[in-house]
N, C-alpha and C positions, 0 to 999 in steps of 0.2 A: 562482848558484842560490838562494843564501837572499835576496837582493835581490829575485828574483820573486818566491821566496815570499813574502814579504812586501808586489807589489806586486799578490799574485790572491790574498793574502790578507785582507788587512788594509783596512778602508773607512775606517777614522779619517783625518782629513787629514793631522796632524802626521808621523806614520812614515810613510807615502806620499810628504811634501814629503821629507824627510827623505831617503828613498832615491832618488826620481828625481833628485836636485840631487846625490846621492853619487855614482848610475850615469851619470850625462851626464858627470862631471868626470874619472871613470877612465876612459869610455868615450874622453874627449876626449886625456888624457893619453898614455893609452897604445897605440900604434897597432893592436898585436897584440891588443888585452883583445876586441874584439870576434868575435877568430873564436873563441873559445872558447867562444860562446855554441851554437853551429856543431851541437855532442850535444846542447842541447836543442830543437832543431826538432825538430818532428813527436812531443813529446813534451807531459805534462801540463804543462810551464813555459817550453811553447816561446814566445821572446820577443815575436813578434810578435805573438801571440796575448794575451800579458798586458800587453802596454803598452797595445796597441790599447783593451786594457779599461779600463785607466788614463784615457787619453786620451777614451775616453765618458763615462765618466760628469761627475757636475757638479760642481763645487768651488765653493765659497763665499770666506767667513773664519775665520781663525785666528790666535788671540792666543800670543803667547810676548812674555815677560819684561813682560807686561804693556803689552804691542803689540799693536794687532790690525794683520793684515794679509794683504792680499785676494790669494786664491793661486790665484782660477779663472779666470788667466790664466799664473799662474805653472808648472802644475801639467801642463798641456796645452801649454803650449810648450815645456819638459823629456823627456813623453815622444815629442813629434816628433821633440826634437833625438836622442835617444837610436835611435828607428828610423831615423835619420837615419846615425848611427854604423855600425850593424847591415847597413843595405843597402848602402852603402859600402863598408866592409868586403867585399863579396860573398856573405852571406848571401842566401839566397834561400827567400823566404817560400814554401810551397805555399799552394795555389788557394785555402782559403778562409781562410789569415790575408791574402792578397791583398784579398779581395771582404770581409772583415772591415775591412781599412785603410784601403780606400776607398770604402765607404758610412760609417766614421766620419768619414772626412776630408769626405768631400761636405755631411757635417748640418754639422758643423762651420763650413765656408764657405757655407754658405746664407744669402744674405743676411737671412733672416728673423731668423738667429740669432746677433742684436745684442751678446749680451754678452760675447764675446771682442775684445781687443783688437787691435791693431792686428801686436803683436809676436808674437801666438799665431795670428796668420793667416797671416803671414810662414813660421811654422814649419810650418804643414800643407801649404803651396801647398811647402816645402822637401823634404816626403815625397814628395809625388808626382813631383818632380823624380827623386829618389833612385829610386821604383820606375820610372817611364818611361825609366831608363836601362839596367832591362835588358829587350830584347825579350818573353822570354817572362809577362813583365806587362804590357805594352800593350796588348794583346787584353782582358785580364782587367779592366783600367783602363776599356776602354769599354765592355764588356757590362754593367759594375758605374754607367756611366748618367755 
């Protein structure tokens, strides 16, 4: 829960990198961490809803240790992989964190919208793998275009 908060709180990039790269690696690690996300669906920190928010908006660069280094791709490929965790797990988003994830994911792969890489495309077109496997999101997947 303080990892959302932090990730529907907080715009700065640094604690953003910082907790998607935390939340993917316990998400990854630990098979069970993901349903315990489970209480907060349908709540103010339900996750699908605040990654998704993650995942829109736009990242740039970010210097550490006197590094700069280009995270708007790093940033958006972390919060697919973490929805990715989530709906695996068998969470199950309601209808508008559904039409929420995939009208982000649809800008996202628009070919117009050049400045994602090749790795963070990988990881959107891996969302929608994750929601088209369960039925009552395939409907929602095509009315959402």
């Amino acid at each position: 829960e303080a990892t959302l908060g932090v990730l529907k709180n907080i715009f700065d990039q640094k604690p953003v990198f910082y907790s998607v790269i935390v939340l993917d690696d316990m998400l990854r690690e630990c098979e069970g961490l993901a349903s315990a996300f489970r209480h907060l669906l349908k709540t103010n920190f339900d996750p699908f809803v605040v990654v998704s928010n993650v995942l829109e908006r736009e990242w740039g660069t970010m210097t550490l240790l006197d590094e700069t280094f280009d995270v708007k791709d790093m940033i958006p490929a972390k919060a697919c992989f973490i929805l990715c965790h989530l709906l695996n797990a068998g969470l199950t988003p309601d209808q508008n964190a559904v039409k929420k994830i995939t009208e982000t994911l649809k800008r996202k792969l628009d070919p117009q919208h050049k400045h994602l890489m090749h790795y963070s495309r990988l990881a959107c077109v891996s969302v929608f793998q994750s929601l088209l496997r369960q039925p009552a999101n395939r409907q929602m997947c095509y009315e959402a275009g």
